[in-house]
MIVEX-235798 format. One record per residue (C-alpha): residue in three letters; x, y, z. Coordinates in steps of 0.1 Angstrom, whole numbers, padded with zeros to 4 digits, always signed. Layout:
// MIVEX-235798
alaXYZ/...
END
This chain:
// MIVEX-235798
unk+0129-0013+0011/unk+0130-0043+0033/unk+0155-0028+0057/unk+0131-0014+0089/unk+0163+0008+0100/unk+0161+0027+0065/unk+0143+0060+0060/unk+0134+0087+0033/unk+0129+0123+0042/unk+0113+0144+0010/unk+0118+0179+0013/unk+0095+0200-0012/unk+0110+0231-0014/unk+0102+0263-0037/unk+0136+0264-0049/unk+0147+0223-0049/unk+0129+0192-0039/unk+0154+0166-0019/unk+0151+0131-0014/unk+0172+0115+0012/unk+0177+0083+0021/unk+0197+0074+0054/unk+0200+0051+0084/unk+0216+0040+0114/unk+0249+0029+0118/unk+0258+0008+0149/unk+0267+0043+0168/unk+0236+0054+0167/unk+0248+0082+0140/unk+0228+0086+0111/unk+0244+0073+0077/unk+0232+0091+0045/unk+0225+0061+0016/unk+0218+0079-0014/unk+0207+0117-0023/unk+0186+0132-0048/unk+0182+0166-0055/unk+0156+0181-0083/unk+0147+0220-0093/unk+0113+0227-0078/unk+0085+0234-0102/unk+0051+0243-0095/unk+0059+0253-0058/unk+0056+0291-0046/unk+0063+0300-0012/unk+0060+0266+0002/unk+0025+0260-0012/unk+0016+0238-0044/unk+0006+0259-0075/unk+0014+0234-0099/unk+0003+0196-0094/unk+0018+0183-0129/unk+0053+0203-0124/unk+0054+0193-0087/unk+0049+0155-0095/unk+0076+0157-0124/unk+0105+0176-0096/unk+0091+0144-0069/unk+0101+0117-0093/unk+0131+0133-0107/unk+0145+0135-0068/unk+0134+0105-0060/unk+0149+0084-0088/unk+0184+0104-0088/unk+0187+0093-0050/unk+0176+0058-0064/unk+0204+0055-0080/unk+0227+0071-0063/unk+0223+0048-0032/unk+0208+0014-0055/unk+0177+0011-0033/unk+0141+0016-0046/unk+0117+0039-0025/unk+0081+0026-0014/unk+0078+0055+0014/unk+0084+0090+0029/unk+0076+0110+0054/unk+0074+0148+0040/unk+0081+0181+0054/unk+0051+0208+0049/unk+0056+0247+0056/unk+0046+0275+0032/unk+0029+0305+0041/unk-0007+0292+0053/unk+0012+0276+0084/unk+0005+0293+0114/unk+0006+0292+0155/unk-0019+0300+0181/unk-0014+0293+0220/unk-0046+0278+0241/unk-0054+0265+0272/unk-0075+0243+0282/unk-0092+0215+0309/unk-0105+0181+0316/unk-0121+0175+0349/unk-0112+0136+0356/unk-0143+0115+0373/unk-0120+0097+0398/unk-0096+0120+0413/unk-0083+0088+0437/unk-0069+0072+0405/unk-0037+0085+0391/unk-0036+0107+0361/unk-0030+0084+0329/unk-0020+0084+0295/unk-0056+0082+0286/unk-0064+0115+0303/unk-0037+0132+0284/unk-0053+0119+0251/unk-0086+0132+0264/unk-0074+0168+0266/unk-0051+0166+0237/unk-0083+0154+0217/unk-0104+0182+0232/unk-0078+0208+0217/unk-0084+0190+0182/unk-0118+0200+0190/unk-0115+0239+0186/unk-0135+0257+0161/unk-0111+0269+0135/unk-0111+0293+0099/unk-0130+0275+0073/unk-0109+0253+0057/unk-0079+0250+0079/unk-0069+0224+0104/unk-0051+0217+0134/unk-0018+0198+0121/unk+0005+0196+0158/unk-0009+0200+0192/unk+0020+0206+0215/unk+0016+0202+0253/unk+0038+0232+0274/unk+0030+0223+0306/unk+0004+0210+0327/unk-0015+0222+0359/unk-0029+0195+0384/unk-0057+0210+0408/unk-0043+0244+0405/unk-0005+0232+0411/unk+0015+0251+0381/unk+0044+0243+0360/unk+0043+0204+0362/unk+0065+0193+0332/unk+0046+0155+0331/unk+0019+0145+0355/unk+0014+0112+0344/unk+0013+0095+0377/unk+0003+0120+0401/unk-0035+0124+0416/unk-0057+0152+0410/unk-0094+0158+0396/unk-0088+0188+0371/unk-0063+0187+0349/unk-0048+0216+0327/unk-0026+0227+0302/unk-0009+0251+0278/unk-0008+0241+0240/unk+0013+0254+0212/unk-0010+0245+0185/unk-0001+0248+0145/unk-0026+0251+0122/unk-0026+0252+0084/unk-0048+0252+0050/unk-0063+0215+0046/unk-0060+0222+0007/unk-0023+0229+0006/unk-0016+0196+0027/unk-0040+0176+0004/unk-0022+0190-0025/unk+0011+0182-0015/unk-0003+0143-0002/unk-0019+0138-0040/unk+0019+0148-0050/unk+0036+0120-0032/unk+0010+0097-0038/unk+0004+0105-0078/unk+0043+0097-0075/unk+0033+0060-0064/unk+0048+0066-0029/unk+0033+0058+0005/unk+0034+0089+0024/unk+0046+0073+0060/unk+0045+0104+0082/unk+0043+0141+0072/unk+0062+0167+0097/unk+0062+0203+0102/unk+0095+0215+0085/unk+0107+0239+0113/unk+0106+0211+0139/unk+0124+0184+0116/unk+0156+0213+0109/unk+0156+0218+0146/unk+0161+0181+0148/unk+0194+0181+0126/unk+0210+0215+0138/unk+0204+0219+0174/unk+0216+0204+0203/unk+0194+0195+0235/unk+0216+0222+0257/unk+0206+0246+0234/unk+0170+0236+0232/unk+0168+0238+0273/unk+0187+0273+0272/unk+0162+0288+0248/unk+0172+0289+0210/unk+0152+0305+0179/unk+0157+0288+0151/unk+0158+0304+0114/unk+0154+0284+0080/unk+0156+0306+0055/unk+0145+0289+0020/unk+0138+0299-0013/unk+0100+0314-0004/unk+0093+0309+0032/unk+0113+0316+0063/unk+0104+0294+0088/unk+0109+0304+0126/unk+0111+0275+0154/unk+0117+0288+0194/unk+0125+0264+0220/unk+0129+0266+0258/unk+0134+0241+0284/unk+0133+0215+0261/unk+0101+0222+0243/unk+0088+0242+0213/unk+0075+0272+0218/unk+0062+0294+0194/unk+0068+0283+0154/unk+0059+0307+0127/unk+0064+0310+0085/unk+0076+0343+0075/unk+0062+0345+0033/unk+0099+0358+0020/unk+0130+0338+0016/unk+0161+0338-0011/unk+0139+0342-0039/unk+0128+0378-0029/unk+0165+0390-0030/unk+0174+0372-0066/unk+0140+0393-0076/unk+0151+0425-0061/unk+0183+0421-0076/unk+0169+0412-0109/unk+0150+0441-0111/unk+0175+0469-0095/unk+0203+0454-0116/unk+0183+0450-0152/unk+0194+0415-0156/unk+0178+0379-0156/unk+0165+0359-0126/unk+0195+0333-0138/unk+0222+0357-0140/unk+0207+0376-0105/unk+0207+0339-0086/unk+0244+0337-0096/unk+0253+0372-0087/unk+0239+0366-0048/unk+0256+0334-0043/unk+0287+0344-0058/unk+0295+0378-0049/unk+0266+0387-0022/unk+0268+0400+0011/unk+0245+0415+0036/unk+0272+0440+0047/unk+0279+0466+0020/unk+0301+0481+0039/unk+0326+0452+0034/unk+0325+0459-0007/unk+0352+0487-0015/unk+0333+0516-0047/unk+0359+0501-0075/unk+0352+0465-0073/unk+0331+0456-0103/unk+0317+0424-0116/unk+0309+0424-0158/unk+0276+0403-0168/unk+0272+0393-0204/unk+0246+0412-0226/unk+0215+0395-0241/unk+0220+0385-0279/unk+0247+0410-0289/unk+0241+0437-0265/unk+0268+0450-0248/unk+0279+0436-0210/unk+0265+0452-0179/unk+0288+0468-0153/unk+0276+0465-0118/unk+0295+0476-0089/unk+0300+0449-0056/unk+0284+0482-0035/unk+0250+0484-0052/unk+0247+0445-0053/unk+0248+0441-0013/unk+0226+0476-0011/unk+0204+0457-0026/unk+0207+0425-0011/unk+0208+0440+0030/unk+0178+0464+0019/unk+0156+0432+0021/unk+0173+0407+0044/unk+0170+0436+0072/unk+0132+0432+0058/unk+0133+0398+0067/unk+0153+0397+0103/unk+0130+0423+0113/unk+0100+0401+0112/unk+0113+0377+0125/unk+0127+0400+0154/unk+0094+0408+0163/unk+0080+0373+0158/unk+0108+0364+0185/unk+0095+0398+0208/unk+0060+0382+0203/unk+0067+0353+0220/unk+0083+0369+0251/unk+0120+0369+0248/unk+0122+0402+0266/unk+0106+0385+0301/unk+0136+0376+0319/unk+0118+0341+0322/unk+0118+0337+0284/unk+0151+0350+0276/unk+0172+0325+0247/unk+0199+0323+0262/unk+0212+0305+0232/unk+0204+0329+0205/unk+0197+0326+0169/unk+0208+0296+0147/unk+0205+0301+0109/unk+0201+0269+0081/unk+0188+0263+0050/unk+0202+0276+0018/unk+0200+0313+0024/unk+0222+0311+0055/unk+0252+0307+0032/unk+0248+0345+0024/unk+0279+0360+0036/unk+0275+0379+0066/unk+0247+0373+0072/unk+0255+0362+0108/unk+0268+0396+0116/unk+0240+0414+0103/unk+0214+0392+0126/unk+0239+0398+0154/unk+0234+0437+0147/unk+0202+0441+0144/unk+0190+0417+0174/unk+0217+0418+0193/unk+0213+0376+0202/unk+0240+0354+0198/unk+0243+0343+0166/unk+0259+0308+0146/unk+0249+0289+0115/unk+0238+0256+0119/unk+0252+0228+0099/unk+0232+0196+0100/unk+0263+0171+0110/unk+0256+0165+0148/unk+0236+0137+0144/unk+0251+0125+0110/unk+0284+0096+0106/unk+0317+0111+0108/unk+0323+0100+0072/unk+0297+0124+0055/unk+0307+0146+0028/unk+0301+0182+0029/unk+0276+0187+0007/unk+0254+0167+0027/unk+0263+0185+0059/unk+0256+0221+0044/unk+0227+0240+0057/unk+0208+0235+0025/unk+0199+0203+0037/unk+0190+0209+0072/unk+0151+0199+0067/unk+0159+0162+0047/unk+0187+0159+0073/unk+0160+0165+0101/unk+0129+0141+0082/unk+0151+0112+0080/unk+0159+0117+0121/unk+0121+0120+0124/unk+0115+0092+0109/unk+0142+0066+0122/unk+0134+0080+0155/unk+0097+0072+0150/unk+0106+0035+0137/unk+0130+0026+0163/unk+0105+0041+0190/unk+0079+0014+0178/unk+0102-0019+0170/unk+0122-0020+0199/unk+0091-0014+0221/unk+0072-0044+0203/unk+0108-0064+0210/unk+0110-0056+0246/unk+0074-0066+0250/unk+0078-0101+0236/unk+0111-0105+0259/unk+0089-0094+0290/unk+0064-0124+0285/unk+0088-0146+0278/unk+0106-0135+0311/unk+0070-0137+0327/unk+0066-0175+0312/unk+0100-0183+0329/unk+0103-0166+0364/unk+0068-0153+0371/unk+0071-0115+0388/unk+0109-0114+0378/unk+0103-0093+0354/unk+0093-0068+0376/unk+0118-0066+0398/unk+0144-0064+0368/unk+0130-0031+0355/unk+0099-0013+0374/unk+0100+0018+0348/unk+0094-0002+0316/unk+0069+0021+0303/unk+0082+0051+0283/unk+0048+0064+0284/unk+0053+0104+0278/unk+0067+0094+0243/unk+0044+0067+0233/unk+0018+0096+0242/unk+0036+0124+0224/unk+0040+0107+0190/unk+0003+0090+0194/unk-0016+0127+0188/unk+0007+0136+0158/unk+0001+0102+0143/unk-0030+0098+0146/unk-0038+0132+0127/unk-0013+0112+0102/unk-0034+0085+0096/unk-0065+0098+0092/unk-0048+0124+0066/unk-0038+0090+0049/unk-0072+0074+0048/unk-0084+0107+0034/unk-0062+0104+0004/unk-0073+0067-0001/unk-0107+0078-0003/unk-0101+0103-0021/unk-0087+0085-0056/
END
């Protein structure tokens, strides 16, 4: 792929593995090329059980959105969850040498890399360090204090950790695959990228992904993430339940949720009935509409509850915290009906599912724009963002000597605040980690 303003996103799922390929079109909207979608083998609740199976479901995405959009795939950036993700806040210092110098990019590096620093469980790591807000000799809440003076220099991280085998695992996937593995993102934050809005993200927002074996929590306030967890159930513990209260196959149960399901059994009336074909002669089964969502709200009140208290554990019932924007539900399991009412009940937030289609072209179809592919929607965004965050920087640079070589100190004048530097900064820690994860790999075959 010669084209720099193409990207692929690779979602590896425990239900379905999507490749993605998109770009930008001249509005700035992103423009979905080609699509492949795979059943995922070898995955179980996010984490990789099966290498083999797992490389097999990779290429068999990845060539079906080959053809479908006549492009060949060199690299991805991939999404990781699964249930040895987890969250911890910290806090922690730097005291600067020269406190008559202004506070720098390179002293937020120097903190960020002190973070990287903490002792954790053996055998996980520290995937994102995420800066809340800074303190400057004492002075709270400053949102960016690159720029201002001070000798001690604070902050509050959001860091996520997870199990350095199950990344590895999934990196020898993609890579076994004969792929270049161009950026790897925590899969909460990439489906907050494709369903949410920034007013949203200011008011306060939690964001649910329900997949096949994880549920992955994302809450954001002012602006920035909060608190992220994985919850270890998704759709796949409801087709189970069902399997088993109903005394029919996992095929037959996954039909039976997406067809007739609902979280509210109230809504089924006792006569309506739904006939499933006997095994091999045997005579069909008889199971009422009732039963079926019994069954089916037992365990999704299971699931909203933890994440209920998830949201309680980070605060939403200090007046300061509040979301003000409620819940938004994606991925495939938010296409159970009423489910929204259900979260509404038991939380009472604000409730709405979130489609990925306000960043996407106009012309999309719906099947792209359904919830199931909130996460590919969301790497893709990562990783054009990423892309045209480096190229047009490198671009403006070039024009800025060339308007030095011509009018010396014009330049200047034109445009003092040429320096983006909080984003440069932001995406350096993250990439970083990337890189070295890369060179691991390499060394590694």
């Amino acid at each position: 792929m010669e084209n720099e303003n193409i990207a692929v996103g690779l979602d590896i799922g425990t239900t379905k593995i999507v490749a993605m390929i998109g770009r930008n079109n001249e509005y700035g909207k992103m423009e979905i090329l080609g699509i492949g979608k795979s059943k995922s083998l070898g995955v179980h609740r996010g984490v990789v059980n099966n290498i083999t199976q797992t490389i097999q479901s990779i290429q068999q995405a990845v060539q079906d959105a080959e053809t479908s959009s006549g492009l060949k795939i060199e690299d991805v950036v991939v999404g990781i969850a699964g249930q040895h993700i987890r969250s911890l806040q910290h806090s922690d210092y730097i005291t600067r040498s020269n406190s008559d110098e202004v506070i720098d990019e390179a002293d937020i590096e120097r903190l960020c890399n002190q973070v990287h620093k903490l002792v954790m469980l053996p055998g996980e790591e520290i995937i994102h360090v995420l800066p809340q807000d800074f303190k400057v000799d004492g002075q709270a809440e400053v949102k960016e204090p690159i720029g201002m003076y001070g000798g001690r220099l604070e902050a509050n991280f959001h860091v996520v950790v997870g199990q350095v085998s199950s990344i590895r695992n999934i990196g020898r996937c993609v890579k076994s695959t004969g792929l270049e593995l161009s950026g790897i993102t925590l899969e909460p934050l990439a489906s907050a990228n494709a369903v949410l809005s920034q007013e949203e993200k200011e008011a306060g927002v939690a964001l649910l992904d329900i997949g096949g074996g994880t549920t992955d929590l994302a809450i954001f306030k002012d602006g920035i993430i909060r608190h992220t967890a994985v919850i270890p159930f998704g759709g796949n513990v409801i087709t189970e339940d069902i399997k088993e209260g109903c005394s029919i196959i996992e095929k037959q149960a996954e039909l039976l949720k997406i067809k007739f399901g609902s979280a509210w059994p109230g809504e089924n009336k006792d006569n309506e009935i739904v006939s499933i074909p006997g095994l091999r002669g045997r005579e069909p089964k008889e199971i009422t509409l009732k039963n079926l969502s019994k069954i089916i709200h037992a365990r999704v009140v299971e699931i909203i509850e933890q994440v209920y208290l998830e949201i309680k554990n980070y605060g939403h019932e200090e007046q300061k915290k509040k979301l003000i924007a409620g819940i938004v539900l994606t991925g495939g399991g938010a296409q159970l009906q009423h489910l929204k009412q259900l979260v509404e009940y038991i939380t009472g937030m604000d409730t709405r599912i979130g489609y990925p289609n306000e960043h996407l072209a106009g012309d999309s179809d719906s099947e792209t724009t359904s919830p199931l592919y909130a996460t590919a929607v969301g790497l893709v965004l990562n990783s054009l963002e990423n892309k045209h965050r480096t190229t047009p920087k490198a671009i403006k640079a070039t024009q800025e000597v060339e308007n030095e070589s011509q009018n010396p100190g014009e330049a200047e004048v034109q445009d003092p605040e040429i320096k983006e530097e909080p984003q440069v900064e932001r995406k350096r820690f993250f990439d970083k980690w990337a890189e070295k994860f890369k060179e691991f790999l390499d060394n590694a075959e």
